[in-house]
N, C-alpha and C positions, 0 to 999 in steps of 0.2 A: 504494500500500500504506500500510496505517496505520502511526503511528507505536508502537512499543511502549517500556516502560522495563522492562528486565531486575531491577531490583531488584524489583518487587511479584512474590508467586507467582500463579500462574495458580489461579482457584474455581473448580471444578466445577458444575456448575448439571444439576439436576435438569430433563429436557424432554419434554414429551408431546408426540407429532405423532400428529397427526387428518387423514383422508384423507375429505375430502367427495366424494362419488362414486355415485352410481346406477349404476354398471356394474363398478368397481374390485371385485377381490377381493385377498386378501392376493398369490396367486400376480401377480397382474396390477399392481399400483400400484408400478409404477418411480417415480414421485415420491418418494411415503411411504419406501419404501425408500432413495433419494439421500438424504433430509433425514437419515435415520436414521447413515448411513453419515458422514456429513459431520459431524452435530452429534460421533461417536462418536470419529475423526478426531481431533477440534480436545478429545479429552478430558471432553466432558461425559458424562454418564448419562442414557442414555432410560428414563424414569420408564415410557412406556405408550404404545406405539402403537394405533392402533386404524383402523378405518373404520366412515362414519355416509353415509344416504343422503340427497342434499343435499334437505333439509328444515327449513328455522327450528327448530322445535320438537328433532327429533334434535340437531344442531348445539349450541342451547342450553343443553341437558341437560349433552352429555357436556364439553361444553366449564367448564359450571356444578359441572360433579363435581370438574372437576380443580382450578377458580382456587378452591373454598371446600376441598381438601385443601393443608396447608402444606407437604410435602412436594416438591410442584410449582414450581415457580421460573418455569419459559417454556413455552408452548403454541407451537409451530408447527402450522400446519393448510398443506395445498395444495388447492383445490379449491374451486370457488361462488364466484369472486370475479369471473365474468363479467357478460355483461347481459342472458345469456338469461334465457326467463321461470322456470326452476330453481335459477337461479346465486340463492343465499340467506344468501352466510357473513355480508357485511356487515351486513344486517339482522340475522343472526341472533347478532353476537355484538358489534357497537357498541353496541347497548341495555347490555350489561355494564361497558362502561368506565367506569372513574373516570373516565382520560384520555387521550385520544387522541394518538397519538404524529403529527403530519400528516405531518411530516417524513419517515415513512419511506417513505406512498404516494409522495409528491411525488419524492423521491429516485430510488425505485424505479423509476418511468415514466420518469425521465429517463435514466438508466441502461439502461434496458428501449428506450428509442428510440434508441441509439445501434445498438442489435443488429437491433429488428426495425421500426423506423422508427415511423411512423403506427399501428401495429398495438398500440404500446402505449397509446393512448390508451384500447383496449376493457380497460383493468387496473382493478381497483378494489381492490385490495393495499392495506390498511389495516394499523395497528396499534395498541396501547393496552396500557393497563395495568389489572387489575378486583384488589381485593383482596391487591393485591402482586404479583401476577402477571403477565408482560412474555407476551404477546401476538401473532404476528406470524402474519398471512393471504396466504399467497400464492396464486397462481393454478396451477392444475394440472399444466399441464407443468412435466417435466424440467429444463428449460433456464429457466426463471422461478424454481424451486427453489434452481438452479445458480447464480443469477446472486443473488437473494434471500441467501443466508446466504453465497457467499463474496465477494459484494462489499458488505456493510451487517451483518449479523444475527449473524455469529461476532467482530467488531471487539466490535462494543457488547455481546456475551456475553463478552467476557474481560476482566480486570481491569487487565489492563499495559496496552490500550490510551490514550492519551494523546493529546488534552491532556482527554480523560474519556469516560466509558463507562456505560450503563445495572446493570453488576453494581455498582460503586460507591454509585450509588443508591438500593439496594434495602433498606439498614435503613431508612431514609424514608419509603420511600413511601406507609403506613397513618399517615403524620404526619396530624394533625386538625389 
């Protein structure tokens, strides 16, 4: 568990989650729903759920609507980060970064092989940042979700984390 320091207050971060999916609807995407549930939990605000059918072009758009509104602070997405010939998030939304966070795939697989061994290697769980906005892609299941934001993604979304954390850095990050 991370460490925290009781004196800083806890920010609220504004979070859109996007459900890449050809077959998801609202009634059906347990993913999208956990993220929702979990971000709401730990006190943030879901800015905007939505689902897109996994396609570059969809993807980019709705993903390109949220990071150019200021309003938005964090994109979570579940879905297209496999290596079928559909799986599309990375392509379609690493063209966007300023910067790419490597650290979170790299983390995440390693973490992800403890549970499901070899199997995490098929992850391509990226993250970054475009226009100020913190970024993080996971893969569609439930349990990638589960393991994505409560072991990595609500640490570096809250501010008492220590010895530092991505809300911290967020007046920065449009530095030139």
């Amino acid at each position: 568990m991370e460490k925290k320091q009781s004196k800083r207050k806890f920010i609220p971060l504004n979070i859109a989650v996007l459900t890449i999916s050809d077959t998801r609807t609202e009634d059906s995407d347990v993913a999208g729903k956990r993220l929702v549930e979990m971000l709401e939990n730990c006190q943030h605000l879901l800015f905007e759920k939505k689902i897109v059918r996994d396609d570059i072009e969809s993807i980019r758009l709705e993903a390109s609507n949220w990071i150019s509104n200021e309003n938005v602070n964090v994109i979570l997405t579940t879905g297209g980060t496999g290596i079928t010939g559909r799986d599309g998030t990375p392509e379609a939304l690493e063209p966007l970064f300023d910067k790419v966070i490597d650290g979170f795939g790299e983390i995440f697989r390693a973490i992800s092989y403890q549970q499901i061994k070899s199997s995490s290697l098929q992850s391509r769980a990226i993250a970054g940042v475009a226009n100020g906005t913190f970024l993080f892609c996971l893969p569609g299941s439930v349990n990638a979700c589960v393991t994505g934001w409560e072991e990595l993604i609500k640490y570096q979304l809250d501010y008492r984390t220590k010895p530092c954390n991505l809300v911290e850095l967020m007046p920065r990050l449009k530095e030139k």
